[in-house]
C-alpha positions as semicolon CSV with decimal commas, in nm:
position;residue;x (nm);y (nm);z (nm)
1;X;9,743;9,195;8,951
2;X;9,702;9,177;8,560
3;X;9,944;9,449;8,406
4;X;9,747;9,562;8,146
5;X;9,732;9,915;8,008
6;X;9,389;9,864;7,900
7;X;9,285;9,779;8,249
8;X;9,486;10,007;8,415
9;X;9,305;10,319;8,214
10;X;9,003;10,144;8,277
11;X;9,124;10,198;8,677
12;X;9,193;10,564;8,626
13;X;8,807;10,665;8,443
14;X;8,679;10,435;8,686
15;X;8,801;10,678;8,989
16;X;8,727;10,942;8,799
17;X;8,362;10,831;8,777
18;X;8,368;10,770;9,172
19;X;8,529;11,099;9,280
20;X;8,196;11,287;9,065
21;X;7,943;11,074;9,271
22;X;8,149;11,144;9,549
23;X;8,283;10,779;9,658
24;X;8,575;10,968;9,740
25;X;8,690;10,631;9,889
26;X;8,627;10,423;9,600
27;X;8,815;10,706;9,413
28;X;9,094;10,666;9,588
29;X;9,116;10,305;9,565
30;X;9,076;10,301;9,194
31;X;9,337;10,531;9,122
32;X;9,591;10,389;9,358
33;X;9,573;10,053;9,205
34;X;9,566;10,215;8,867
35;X;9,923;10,432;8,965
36;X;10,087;10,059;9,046
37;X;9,960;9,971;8,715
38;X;10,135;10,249;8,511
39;X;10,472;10,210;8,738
40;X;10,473;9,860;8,641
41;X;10,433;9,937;8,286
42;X;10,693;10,187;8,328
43;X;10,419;10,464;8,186
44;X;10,570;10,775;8,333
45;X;10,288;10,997;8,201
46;X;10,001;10,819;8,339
47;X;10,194;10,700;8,652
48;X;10,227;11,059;8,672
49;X;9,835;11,176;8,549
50;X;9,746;10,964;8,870
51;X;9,973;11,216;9,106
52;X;9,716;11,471;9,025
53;X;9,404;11,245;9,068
54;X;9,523;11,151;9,435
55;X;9,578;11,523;9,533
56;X;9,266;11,635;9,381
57;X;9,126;11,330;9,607
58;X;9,329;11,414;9,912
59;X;9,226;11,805;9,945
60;X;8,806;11,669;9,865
61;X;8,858;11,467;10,230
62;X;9,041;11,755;10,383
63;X;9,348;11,606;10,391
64;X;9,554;11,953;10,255
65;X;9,918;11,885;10,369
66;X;9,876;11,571;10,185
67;X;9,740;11,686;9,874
68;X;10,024;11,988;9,874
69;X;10,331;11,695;9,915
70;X;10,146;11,453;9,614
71;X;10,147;11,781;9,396
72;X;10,500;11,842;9,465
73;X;10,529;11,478;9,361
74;X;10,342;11,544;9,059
75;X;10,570;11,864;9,001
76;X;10,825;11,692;9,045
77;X;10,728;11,412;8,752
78;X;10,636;11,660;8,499
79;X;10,969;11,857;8,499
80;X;11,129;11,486;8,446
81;X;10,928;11,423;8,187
82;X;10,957;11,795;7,972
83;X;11,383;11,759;8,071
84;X;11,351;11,415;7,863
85;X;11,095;11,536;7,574
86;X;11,077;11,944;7,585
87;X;10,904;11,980;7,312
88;X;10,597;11,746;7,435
89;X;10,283;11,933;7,443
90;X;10,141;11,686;7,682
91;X;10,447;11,694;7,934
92;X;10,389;12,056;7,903
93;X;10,016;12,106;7,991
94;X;10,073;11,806;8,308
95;X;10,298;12,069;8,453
96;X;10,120;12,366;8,362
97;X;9,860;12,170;8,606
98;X;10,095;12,070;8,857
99;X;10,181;12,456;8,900
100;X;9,820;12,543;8,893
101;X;9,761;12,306;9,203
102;X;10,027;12,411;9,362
103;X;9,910;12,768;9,340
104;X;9,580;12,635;9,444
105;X;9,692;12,482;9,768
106;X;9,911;12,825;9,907
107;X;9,678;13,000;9,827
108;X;9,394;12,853;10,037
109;X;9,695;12,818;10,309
110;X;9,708;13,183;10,263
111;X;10,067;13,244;10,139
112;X;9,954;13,435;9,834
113;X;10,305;13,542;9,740
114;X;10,405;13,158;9,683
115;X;10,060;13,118;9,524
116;X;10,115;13,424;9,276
117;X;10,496;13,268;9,185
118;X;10,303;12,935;9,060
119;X;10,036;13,102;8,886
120;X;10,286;13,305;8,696
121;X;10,489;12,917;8,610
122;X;10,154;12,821;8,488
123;X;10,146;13,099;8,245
124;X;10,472;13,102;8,145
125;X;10,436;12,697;8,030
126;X;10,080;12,751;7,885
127;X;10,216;13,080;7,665
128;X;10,476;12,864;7,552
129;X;10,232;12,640;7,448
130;X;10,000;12,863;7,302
131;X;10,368;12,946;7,066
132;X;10,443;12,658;6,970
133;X;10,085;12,510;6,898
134;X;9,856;12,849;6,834
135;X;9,545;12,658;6,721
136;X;9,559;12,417;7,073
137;X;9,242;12,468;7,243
138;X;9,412;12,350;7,588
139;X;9,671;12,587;7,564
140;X;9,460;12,874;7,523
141;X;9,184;12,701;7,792
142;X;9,519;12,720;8,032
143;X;9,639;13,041;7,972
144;X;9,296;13,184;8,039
145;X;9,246;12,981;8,371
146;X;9,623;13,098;8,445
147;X;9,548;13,460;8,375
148;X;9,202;13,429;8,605
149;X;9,396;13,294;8,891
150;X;9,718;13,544;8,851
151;X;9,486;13,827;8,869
152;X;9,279;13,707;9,109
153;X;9,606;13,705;9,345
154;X;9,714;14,021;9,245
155;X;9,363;14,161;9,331
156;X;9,456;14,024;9,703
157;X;9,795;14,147;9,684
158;X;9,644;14,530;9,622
159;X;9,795;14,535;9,239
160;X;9,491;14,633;9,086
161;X;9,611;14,712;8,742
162;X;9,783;14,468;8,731
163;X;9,502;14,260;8,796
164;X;9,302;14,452;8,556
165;X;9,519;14,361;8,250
166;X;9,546;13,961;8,369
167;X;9,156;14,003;8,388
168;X;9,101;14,119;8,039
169;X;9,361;13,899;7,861
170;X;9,173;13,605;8,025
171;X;8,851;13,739;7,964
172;X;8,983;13,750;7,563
173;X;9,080;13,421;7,528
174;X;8,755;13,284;7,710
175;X;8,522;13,497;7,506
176;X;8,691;13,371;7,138
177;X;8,677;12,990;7,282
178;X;8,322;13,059;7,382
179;X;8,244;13,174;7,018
180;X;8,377;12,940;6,860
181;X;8,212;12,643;7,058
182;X;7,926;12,778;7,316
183;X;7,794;12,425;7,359
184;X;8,158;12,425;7,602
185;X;7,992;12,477;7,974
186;X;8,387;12,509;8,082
187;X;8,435;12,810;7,868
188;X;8,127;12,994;7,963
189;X;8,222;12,904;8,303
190;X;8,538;13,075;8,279
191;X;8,390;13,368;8,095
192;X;8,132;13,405;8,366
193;X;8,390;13,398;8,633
194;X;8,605;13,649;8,416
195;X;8,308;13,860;8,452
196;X;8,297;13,804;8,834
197;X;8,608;13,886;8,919
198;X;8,576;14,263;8,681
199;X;8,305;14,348;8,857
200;X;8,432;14,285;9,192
201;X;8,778;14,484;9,067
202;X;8,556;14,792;8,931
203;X;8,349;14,823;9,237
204;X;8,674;14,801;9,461
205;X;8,827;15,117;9,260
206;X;8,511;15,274;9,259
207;X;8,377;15,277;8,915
208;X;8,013;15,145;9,001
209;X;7,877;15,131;8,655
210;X;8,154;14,913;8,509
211;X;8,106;14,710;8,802
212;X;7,720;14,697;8,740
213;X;7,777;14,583;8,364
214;X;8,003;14,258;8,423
215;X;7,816;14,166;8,697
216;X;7,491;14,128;8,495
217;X;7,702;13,949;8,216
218;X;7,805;13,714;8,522
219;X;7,447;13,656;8,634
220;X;7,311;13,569;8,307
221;X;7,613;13,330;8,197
222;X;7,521;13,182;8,547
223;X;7,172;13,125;8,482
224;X;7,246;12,959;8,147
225;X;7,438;12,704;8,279
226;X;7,231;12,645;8,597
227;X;6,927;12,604;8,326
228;X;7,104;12,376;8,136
229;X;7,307;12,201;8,426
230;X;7,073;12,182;8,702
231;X;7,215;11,900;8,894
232;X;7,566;12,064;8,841
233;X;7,628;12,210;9,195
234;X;7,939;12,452;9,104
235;X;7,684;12,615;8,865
236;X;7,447;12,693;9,084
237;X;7,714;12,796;9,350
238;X;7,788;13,034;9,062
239;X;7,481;13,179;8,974
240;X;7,418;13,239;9,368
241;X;7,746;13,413;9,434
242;X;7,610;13,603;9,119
243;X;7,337;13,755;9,298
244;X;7,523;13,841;9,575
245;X;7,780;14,056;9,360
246;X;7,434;14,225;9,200
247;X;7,359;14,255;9,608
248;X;7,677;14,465;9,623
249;X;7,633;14,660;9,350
250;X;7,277;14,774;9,438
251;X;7,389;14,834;9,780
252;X;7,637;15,062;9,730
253;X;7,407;15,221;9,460
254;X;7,133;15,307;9,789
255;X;6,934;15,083;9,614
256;X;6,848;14,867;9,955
257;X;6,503;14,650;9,820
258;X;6,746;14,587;9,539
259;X;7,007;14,486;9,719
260;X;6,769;14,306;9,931
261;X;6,601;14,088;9,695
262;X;6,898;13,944;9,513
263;X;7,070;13,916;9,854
264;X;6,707;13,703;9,917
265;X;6,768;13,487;9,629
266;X;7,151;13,460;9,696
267;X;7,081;13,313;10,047
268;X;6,795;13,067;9,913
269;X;7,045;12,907;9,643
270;X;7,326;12,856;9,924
271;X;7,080;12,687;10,157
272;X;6,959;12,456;9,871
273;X;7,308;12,338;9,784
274;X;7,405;12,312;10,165
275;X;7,054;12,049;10,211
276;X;7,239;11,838;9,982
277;X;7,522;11,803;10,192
278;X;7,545;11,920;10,534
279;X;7,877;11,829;10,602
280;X;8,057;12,015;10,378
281;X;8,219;12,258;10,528
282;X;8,230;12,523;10,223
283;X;7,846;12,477;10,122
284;X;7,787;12,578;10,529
285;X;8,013;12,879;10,500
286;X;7,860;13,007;10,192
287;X;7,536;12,985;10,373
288;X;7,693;13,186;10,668
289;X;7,812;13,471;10,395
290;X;7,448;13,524;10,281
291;X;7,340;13,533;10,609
292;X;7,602;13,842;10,670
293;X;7,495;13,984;10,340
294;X;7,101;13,960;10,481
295;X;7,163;14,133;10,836
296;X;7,371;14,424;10,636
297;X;7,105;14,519;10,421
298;X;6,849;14,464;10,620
299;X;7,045;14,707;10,909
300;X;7,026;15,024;10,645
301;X;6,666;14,942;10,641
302;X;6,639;15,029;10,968
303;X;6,498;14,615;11,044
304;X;6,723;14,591;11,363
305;X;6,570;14,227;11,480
306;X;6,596;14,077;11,145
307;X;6,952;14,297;11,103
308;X;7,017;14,100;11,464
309;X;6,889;13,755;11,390
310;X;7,149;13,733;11,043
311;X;7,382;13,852;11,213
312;X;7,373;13,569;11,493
313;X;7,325;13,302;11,245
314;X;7,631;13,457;11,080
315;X;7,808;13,427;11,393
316;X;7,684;13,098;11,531
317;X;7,767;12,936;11,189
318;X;8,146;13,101;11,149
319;X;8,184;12,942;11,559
320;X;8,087;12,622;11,430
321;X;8,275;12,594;11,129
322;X;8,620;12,702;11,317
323;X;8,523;12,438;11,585
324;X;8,510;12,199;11,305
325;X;8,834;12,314;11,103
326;X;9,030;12,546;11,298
327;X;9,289;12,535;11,079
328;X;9,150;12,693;10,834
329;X;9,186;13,082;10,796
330;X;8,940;13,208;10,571
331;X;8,649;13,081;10,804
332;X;8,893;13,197;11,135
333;X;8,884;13,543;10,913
334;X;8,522;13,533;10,878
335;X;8,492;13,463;11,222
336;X;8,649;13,772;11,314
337;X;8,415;13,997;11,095
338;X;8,116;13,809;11,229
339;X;8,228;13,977;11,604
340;X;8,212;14,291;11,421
341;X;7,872;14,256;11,317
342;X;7,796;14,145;11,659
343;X;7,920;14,432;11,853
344;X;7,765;14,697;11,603
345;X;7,416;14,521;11,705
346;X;7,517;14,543;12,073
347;X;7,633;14,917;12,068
348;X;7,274;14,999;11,904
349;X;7,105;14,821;12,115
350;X;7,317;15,029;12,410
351;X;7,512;14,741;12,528
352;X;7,809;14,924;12,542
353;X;8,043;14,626;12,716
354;X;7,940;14,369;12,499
355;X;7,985;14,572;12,196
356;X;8,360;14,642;12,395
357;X;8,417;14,261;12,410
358;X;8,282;14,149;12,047
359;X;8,524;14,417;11,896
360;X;8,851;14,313;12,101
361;X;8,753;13,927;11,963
362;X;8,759;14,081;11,654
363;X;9,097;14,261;11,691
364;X;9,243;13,970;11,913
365;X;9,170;13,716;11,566
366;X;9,283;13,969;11,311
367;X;9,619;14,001;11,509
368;X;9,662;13,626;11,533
369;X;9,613;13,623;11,110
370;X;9,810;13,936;11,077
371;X;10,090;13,742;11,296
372;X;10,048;13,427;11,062
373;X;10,084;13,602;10,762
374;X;10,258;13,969;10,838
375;X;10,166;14,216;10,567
376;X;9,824;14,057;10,432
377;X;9,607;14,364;10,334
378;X;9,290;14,161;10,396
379;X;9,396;14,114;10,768
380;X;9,491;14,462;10,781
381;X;9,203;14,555;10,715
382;X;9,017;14,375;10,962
383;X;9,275;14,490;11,249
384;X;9,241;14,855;11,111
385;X;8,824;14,795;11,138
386;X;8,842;14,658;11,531
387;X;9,042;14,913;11,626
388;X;8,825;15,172;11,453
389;X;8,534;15,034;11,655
390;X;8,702;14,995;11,988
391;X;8,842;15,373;11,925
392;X;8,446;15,478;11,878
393;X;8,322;15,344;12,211
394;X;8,620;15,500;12,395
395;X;8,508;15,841;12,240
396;X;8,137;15,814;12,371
397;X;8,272;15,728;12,718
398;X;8,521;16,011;12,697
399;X;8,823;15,846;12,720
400;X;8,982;16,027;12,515
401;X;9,355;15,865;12,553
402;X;9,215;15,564;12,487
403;X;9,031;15,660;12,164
404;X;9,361;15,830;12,061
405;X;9,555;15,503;12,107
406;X;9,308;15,319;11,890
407;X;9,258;15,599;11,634
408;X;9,618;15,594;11,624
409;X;9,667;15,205;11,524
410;X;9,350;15,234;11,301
411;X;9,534;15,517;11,090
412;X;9,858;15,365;11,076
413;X;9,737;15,015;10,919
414;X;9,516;15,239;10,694
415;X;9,821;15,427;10,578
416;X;10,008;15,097;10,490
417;X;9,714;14,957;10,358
418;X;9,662;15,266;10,128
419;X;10,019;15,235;10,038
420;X;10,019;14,921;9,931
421;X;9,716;14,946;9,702
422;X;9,662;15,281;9,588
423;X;9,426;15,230;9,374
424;X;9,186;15,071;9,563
425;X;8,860;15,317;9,617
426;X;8,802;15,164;9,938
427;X;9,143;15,128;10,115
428;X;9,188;15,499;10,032
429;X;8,801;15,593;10,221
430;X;8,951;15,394;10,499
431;X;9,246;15,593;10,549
432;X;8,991;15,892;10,496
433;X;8,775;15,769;10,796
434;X;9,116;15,726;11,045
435;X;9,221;16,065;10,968
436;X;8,875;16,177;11,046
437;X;8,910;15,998;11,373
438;X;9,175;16,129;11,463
439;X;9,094;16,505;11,404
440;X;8,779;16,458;11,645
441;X;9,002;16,291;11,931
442;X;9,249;16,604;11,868
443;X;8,968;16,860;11,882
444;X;8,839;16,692;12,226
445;X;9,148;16,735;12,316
446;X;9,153;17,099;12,234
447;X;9,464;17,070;12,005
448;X;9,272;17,225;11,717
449;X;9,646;17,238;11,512
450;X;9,643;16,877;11,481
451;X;9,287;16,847;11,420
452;X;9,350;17,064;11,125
453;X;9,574;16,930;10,992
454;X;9,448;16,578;11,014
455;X;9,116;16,709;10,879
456;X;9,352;16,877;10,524
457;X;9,513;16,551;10,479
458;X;9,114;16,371;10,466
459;X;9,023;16,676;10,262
460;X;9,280;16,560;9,996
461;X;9,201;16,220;9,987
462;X;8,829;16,299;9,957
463;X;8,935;16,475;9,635
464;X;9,120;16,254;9,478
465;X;8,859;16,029;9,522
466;X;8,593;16,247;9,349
467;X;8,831;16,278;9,072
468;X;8,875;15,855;9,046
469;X;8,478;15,813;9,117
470;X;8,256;16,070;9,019
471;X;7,936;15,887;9,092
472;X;7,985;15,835;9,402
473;X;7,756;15,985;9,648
474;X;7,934;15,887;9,987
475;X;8,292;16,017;9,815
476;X;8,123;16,347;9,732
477;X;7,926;16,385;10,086
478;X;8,279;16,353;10,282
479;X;8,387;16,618;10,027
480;X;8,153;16,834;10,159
481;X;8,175;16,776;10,505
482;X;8,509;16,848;10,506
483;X;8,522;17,146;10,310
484;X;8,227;17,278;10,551
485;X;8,423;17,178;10,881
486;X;8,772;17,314;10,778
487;X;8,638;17,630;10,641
488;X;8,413;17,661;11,011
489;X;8,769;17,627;11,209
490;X;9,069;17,732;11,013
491;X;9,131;18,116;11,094
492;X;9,286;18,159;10,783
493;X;8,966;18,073;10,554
């Protein structure tokens, strides 16, 4: 072999160039030969540079406990290299990037806390860049990305203000890159996703307007770059999962055709980019998620067979994929919400049992994840949901012991839930809902004292709420409701 550094960074573009047609193999065999090319040079940076290449190639072909131990390697590397040059912008920024991929692979393992500790490394080395060097583009491209990704975990975590703040500092630094060079697609990329991630924060505490605003800014920044980029897959990923959010919005606005119609267009953009490659595993989910996003809306239209059909596809698709990669929990999660949606089909269609058995699939999964990973709100939330559901069928049969035993679980992983993230809108409705349970399952039970009570504590939450959302027309309905019922049975009003 010629050691040459010419050749050898002709190696490294060279794999570059393969991994973007996706001759992930030839990538791989570029880079490799390139890495023996920088050790024998004794190139530390490069040799290095190619750590993150072979990860990057490793998680593309699935390979994700391999990819994690070459970006410890690469971690590794880069603190070696800023111990023996700390002032090195370029030592600096290759572990800024080793602690982004790091946070990258926990958290699609789903170990967010781990994920959120490298995210915050990341921003700690990019700030310090962004110090030393306050006109570096880079620096400010990598605290942005940093403060996306930070946030983003601390939106999973429950810390919504948090979140809120990482959000806007990111969505700062994007917007005065993206001014002063909006020929950049990366920067209105990251602006758009800025924009994604405040709308899906806003309509999570309830403020649907806010939510409505950044979601159009995320649609149109989408739809530039899918006009100008139309071969450019990740864009139009992005400007579907765009109409999806506007789904959301419009959904929880009433506004079903709406909802309906970008849902429509959502689902047609995630089937285009799955016909270009039906083996990808991500591009199938995605088409599985509009499917779920089809069968809700079409279910508040009162379409049960189309509601019905969605569904199944949902379902069918989320079996396939965890056939394919069962080690993967987000499509083992989605799995599990898929049995929700079919059991709420089967209990209004009167199937009572198979309703019974989709719902204790769902709860059985949840409780695996929840054992995997104890504390995670989102499977908490899924638990709470199955055992909501199993509780309601046990109240129309009039078992009322059983109902109480399921109310019972469904309230107390609302209540942690709640506590966790207080200032989520929709955590807090949850908790309203158990407690709402639980007062009918009391009353049945003729213990009208407990009903009461559970039926004040709902009443309270229902006004806070109010008072966080004003707009919203569900929050304000359950205010009535339980005004009306508490003032109907408590002697004292």
């Amino acid at each position: 072999m010629v050691i040459d550094p010419d050749i050898a960074l002709l190696l490294y573009h060279l794999s570059d160039s393969c991994r973007e047609t996706g001759d992930l193999s030839g990538a791989m065999q570029q880079i490799l030969e390139a890495k023996t090319v920088f050790q024998k040079l004794n190139d530390q940076y490069y040799y290095a540079r190619c750590f993150e290449r072979i990860g990057i190639i490793e998680g593309l072909l699935g390979r994700t406990d391999k990819a994690a131990a070459i970006f410890e390697e690469l971690r590794l590397l880069s603190e070696q290299l800023c111990a023996s040059d700390p002032t090195n912008p370029h030592y600096k920024r290759l572990l800024g990037t080793a602690y982004e991929k790091l946070g990258d692979q926990h958290s699609s393992s789903g170990d967010r806390v781990q994920s959120l500790n490298y995210f915050e490394a990341m921003l700690t080395v990019f700030t310090d860049i962004g110090n030393e060097y306050p006109d570096d583009e880079e620096a400010a491209n990598g605290l942005a990305i940093a403060c996306s990704k930070a946030g983003y975990i601390c939106r999973q975590l429950g810390w919504l203000q948090r979140a809120d703040g990482l959000f806007n500092k990111g969505l700062r630094l994007f917007l005065q890159l993206y001014k002063r060079d909006k020929g950049n697609y990366s920067f209105a990329h990251g602006l758009a996703v800025l924009c994604q991630y405040l709308a899906e924060l806003h309509l999570t505490m309830g403020q649907i307007e806010k939510a409505l605003v950044y979601a159009q800014h995320f649609n149109q920044l989408e739809e530039i770059l899918h006009e100008a980029l139309p071969a450019m897959v990740e864009y139009t990923e992005a400007v579907s999962i765009s109409y999806q959010y506007l789904g959301n919005i419009h959904l929880v606005r009433s506004e079903l055709e709406n909802a309906r119609m970008n849902y429509e267009k959502h689902l047609a953009l995630q089937q285009g980019i799955y016909a270009i490659d039906t083996n990808n595993v991500d591009y199938k989910n995605g088409v599985a998620i509009a499917f779920s996003k089809l069968g809700q809306v079409h279910l508040l239209l009162n379409g049960l067979p189309k509601a019905q059909y969605y569904y199944q596809q949902y379902h069918d698709y989320e079996q396939e994929l965890c056939s394919a990669v069962p080690l993967n929990l987000n499509f083992k999660s989605e799995l599990g919400a898929s049995y929700e949606k079919i059991g709420t089909i089967r209990h209004l269609s009167g199937e009572s049992t198979e309703a019974f058995s989709a719902y204790n699939n769902m709860r059985l999964i949840y409780h695996e994840l929840l054992d995997k990973f104890p504390g995670s709100l989102h499977y908490s939330q899924g638990l709470a949901t199955a055992y909501q559901f199993i509780g309601n069928l046990h109240l129309e049969n009039g078992s009322l012991a059983e109902a109480r035993k399921s109310y019972t679980a469904f309230h107390r992983l609302s209540k942690y839930i709640n506590k966790e993230s207080p200032d989520d809108a929709h955590y807090k409705y949850g908790l309203l809902i158990a407690l709402e349970k639980l007062a009918l399952v009391e009353a049945a039970r003729k213990k009208d004292s407990k009903a009461l009570q559970h039926l004040k504590e709902a009443l309270a939450l229902a006004e806070e709420l109010c008072k966080a959302c004003p707009e919203n027309e569900v929050y304000k309905n359950s205010l009535l409701f339980l005004s009306e019922l508490i003032n109907k049975h408590d002697p004292r009003s």
